[in-house]
TILUMDREN-622605 format. One record per residue (C-alpha): residue in three letters; residue number from 1; x, y, z. Coordinates in steps of 0.05 Angstrom, whole numbers, plus 5000, padded with zeros to 4 digits. Example, Ala and Ser with C-alpha at 12.3 -4.5 7.8 and 13.67 -1.06 7.14 Angstrom:
BEGIN
{code: Ala&pos: 1&c1: 5246&c2: 4910&c3: 5156}
{code: Ser&pos: 2&c1: 5273&c2: 4979&c3: 5143}
***
This chain:
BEGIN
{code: Unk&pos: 1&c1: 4976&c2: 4909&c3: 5534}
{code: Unk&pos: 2&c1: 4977&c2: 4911&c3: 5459}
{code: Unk&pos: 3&c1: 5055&c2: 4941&c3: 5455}
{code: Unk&pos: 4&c1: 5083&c2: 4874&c3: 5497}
{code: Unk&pos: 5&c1: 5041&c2: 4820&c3: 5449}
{code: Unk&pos: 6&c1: 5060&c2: 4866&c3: 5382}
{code: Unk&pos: 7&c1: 5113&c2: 4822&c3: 5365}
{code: Unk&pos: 8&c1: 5076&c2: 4755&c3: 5369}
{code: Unk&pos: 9&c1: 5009&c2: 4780&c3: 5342}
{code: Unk&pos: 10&c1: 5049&c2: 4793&c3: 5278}
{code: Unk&pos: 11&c1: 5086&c2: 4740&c3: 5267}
{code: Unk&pos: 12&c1: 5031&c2: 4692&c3: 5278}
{code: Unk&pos: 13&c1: 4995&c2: 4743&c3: 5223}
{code: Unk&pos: 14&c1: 5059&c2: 4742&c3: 5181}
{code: Unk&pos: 15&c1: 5043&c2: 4662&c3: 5182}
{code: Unk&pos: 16&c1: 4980&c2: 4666&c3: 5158}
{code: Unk&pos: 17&c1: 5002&c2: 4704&c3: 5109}
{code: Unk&pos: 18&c1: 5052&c2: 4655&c3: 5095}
{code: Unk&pos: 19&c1: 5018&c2: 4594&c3: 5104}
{code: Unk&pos: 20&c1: 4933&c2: 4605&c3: 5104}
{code: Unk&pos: 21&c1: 4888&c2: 4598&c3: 5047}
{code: Unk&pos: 22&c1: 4865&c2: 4664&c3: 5020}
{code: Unk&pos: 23&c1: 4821&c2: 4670&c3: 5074}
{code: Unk&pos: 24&c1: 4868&c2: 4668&c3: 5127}
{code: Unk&pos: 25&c1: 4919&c2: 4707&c3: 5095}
{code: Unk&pos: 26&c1: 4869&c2: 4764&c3: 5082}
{code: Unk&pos: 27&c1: 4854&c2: 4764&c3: 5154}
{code: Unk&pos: 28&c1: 4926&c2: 4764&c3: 5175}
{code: Unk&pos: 29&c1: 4935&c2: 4819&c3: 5125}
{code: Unk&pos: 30&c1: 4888&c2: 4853&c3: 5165}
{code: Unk&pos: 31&c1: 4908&c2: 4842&c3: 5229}
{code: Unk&pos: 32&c1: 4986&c2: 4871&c3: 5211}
{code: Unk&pos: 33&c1: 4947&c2: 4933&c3: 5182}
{code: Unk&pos: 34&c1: 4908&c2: 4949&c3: 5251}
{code: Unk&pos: 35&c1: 4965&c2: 4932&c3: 5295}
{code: Unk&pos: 36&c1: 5007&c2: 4980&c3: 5265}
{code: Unk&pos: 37&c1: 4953&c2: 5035&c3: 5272}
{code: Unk&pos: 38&c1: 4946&c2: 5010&c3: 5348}
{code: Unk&pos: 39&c1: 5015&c2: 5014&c3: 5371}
{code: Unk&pos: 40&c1: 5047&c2: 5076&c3: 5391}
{code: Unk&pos: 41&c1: 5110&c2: 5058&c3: 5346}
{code: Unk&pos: 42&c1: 5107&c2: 5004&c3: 5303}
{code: Unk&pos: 43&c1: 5171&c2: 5014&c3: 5262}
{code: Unk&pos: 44&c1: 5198&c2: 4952&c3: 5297}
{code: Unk&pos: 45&c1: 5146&c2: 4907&c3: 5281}
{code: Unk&pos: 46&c1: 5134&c2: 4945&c3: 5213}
{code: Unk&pos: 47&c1: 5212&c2: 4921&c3: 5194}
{code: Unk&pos: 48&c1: 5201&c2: 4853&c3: 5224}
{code: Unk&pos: 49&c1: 5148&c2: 4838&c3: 5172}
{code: Unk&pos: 50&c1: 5154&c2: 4875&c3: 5121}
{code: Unk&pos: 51&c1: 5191&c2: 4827&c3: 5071}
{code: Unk&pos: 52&c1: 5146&c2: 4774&c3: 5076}
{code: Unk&pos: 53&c1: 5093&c2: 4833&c3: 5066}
{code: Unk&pos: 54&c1: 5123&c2: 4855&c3: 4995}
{code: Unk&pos: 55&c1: 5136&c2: 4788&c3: 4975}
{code: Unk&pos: 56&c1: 5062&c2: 4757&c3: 4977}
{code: Unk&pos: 57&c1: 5043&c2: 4821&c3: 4950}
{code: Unk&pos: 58&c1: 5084&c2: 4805&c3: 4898}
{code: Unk&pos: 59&c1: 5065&c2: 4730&c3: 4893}
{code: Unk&pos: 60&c1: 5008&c2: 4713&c3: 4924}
{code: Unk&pos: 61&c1: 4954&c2: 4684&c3: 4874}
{code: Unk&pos: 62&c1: 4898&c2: 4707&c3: 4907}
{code: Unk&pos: 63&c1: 4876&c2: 4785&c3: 4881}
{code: Unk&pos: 64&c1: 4838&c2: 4793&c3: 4948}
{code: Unk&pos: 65&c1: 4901&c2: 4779&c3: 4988}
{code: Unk&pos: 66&c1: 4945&c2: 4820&c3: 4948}
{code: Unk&pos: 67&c1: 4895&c2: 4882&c3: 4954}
{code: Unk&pos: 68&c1: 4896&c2: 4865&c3: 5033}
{code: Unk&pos: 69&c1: 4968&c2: 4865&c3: 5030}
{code: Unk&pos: 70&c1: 4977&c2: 4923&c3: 4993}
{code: Unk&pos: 71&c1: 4937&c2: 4964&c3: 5051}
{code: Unk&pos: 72&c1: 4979&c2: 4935&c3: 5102}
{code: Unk&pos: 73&c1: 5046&c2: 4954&c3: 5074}
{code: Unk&pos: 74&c1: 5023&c2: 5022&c3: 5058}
{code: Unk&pos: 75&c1: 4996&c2: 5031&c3: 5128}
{code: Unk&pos: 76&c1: 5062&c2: 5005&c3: 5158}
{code: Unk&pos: 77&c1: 5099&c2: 5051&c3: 5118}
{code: Unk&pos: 78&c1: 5055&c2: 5108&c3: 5130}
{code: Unk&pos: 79&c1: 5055&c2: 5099&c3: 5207}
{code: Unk&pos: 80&c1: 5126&c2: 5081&c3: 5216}
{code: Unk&pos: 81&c1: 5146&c2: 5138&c3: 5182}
{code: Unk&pos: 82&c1: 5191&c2: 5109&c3: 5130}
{code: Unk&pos: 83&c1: 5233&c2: 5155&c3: 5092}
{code: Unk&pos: 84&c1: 5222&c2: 5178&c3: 5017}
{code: Unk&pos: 85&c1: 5275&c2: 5129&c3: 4992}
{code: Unk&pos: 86&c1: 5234&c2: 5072&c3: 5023}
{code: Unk&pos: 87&c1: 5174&c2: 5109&c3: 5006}
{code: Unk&pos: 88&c1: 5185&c2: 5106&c3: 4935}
{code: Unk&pos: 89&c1: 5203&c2: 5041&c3: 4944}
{code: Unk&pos: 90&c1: 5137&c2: 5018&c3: 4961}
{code: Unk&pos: 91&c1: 5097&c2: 5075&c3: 4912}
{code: Unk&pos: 92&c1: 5136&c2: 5024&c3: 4852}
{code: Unk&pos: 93&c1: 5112&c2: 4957&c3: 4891}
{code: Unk&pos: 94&c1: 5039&c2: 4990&c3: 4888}
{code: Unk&pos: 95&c1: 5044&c2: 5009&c3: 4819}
{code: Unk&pos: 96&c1: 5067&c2: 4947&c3: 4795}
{code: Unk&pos: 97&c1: 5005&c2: 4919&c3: 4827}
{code: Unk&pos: 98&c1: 4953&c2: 4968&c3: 4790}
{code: Unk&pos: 99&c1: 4989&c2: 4975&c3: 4726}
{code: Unk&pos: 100&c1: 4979&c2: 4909&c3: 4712}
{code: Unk&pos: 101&c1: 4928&c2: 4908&c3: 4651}
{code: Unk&pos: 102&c1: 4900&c2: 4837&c3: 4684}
{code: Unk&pos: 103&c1: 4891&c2: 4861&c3: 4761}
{code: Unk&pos: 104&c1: 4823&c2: 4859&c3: 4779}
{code: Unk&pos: 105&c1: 4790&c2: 4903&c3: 4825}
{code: Unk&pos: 106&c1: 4813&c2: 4861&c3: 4886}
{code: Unk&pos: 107&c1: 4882&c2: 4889&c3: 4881}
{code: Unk&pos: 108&c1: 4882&c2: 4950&c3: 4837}
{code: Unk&pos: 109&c1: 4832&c2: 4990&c3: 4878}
{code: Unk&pos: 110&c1: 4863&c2: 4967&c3: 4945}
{code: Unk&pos: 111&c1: 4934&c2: 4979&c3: 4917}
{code: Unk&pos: 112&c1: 4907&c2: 5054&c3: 4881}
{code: Unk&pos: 113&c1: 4881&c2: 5076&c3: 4951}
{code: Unk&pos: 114&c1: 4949&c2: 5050&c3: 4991}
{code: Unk&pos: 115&c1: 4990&c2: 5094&c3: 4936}
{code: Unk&pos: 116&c1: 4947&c2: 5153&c3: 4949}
{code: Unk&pos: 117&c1: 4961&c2: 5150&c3: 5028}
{code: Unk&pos: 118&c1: 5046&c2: 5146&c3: 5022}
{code: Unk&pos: 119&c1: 5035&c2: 5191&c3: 4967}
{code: Unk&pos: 120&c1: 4997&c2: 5243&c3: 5024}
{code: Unk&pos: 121&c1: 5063&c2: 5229&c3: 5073}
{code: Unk&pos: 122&c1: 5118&c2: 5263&c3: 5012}
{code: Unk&pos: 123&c1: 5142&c2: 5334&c3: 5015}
{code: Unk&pos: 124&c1: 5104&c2: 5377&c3: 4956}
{code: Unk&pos: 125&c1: 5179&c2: 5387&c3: 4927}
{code: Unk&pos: 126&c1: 5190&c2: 5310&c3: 4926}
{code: Unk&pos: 127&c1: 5122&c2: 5297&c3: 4891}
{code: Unk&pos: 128&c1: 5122&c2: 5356&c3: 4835}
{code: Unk&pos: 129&c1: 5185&c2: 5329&c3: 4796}
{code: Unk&pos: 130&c1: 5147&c2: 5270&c3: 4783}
{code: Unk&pos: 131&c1: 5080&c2: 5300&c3: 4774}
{code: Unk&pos: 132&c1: 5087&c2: 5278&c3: 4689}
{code: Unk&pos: 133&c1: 5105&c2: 5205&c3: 4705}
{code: Unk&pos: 134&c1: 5054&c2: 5195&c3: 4760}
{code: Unk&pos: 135&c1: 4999&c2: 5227&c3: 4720}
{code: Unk&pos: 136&c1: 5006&c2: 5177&c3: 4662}
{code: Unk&pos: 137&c1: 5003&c2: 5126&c3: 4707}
{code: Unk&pos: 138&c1: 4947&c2: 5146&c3: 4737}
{code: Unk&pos: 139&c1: 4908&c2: 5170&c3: 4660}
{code: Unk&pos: 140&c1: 4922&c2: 5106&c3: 4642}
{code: Unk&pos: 141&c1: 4862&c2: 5077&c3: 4688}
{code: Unk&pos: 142&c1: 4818&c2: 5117&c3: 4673}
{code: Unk&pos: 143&c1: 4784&c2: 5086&c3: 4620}
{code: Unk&pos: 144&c1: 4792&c2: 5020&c3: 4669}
{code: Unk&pos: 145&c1: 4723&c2: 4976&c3: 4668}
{code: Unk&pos: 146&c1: 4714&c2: 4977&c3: 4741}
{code: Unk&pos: 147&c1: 4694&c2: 5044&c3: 4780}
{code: Unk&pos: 148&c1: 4728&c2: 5033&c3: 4844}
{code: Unk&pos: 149&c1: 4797&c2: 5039&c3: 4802}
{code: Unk&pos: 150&c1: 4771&c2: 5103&c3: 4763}
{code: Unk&pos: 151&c1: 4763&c2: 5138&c3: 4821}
{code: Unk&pos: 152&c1: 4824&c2: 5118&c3: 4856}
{code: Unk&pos: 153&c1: 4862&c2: 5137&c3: 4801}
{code: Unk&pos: 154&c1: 4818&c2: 5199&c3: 4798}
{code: Unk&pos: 155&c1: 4832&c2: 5224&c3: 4869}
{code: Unk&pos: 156&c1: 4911&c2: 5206&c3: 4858}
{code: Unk&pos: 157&c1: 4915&c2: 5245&c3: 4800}
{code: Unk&pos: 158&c1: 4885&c2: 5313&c3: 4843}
{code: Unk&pos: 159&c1: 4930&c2: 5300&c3: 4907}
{code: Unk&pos: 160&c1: 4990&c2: 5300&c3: 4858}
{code: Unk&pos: 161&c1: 4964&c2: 5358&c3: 4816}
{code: Unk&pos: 162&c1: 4953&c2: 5397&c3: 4890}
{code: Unk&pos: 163&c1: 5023&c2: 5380&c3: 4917}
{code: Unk&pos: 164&c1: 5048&c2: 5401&c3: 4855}
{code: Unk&pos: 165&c1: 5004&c2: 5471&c3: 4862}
{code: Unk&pos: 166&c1: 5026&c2: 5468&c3: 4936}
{code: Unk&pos: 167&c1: 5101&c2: 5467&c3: 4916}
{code: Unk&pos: 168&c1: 5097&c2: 5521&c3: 4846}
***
């Protein structure tokens, strides 16, 4: 029953997104994030929101809602199956999100984890050209005051060290 109410239960969560107070855009972020988990191919509704999705991630002034957000386009990615173009696409959005020397713990730990997933869905060979890059990112937060981001950027830095030992 889920498959033939996809496309209305995410654009009224695309709304709230839009529209809601933190709150409600949180929650919506949610809801996009477990609906494309639940459906047996969401790439549809995965391309139907995902603009508005990298936009408030981009904008919205809420940290908690960006975090949120940042899960939900990483999940839709993930699950859709995007390619590596788009992939990487989304990797940079993240990035931008947790290199931010001012994102609090809201966003960067949320945003660290979503990286970490698309970064499990790349071919080893993909990954180990930009093992140098990706590891200064992630050394970078390291030293970050919060824990949940040190360990985030912790486990990153071992899945790309792996894919890279995968790939050698």
């Amino acid at each position: 029953e889920i498959e033939s109410k996809a496309a209305t239960l995410a654009e009224y969560a695309a709304n709230s997104v839009k529209k809601g107070a933190a709150k409600e855009a949180a929650l919506g972020a949610d809801l996009l994030a477990v609906l494309f988990v639940s459906l047996d191919d969401c790439e549809e509704v995965f391309h139907d929101v995902v603009e508005t999705l990298k936009l408030y991630l981009k904008n919205h002034r809420s940290s908690i809602v960006r975090g949120k957000l940042a899960e939900a386009l990483a999940m839709g990615s993930f699950m859709s199956g995007e390619d590596e173009a788009d992939t990487c696409q989304v990797l940079a959005l993240l990035q931008a999100e947790f290199s931010d020397s001012k994102a609090s713990k809201d966003a960067a730990a949320p945003a660290l984890r979503s990286w970490g997933l698309l970064l499990s869905s790349l071919p080893d060979a993909f990954v180990a050209p930009r093992v140098k890059p990706w590891s200064n990112v992630m050394s970078a937060l390291l030293n970050h005051k919060e824990l949940e981001v040190r360990t985030a950027a912790t486990e990153n830095m071992a899945a790309v060290y792996e894919a890279c030992w995968r790939h050698d």
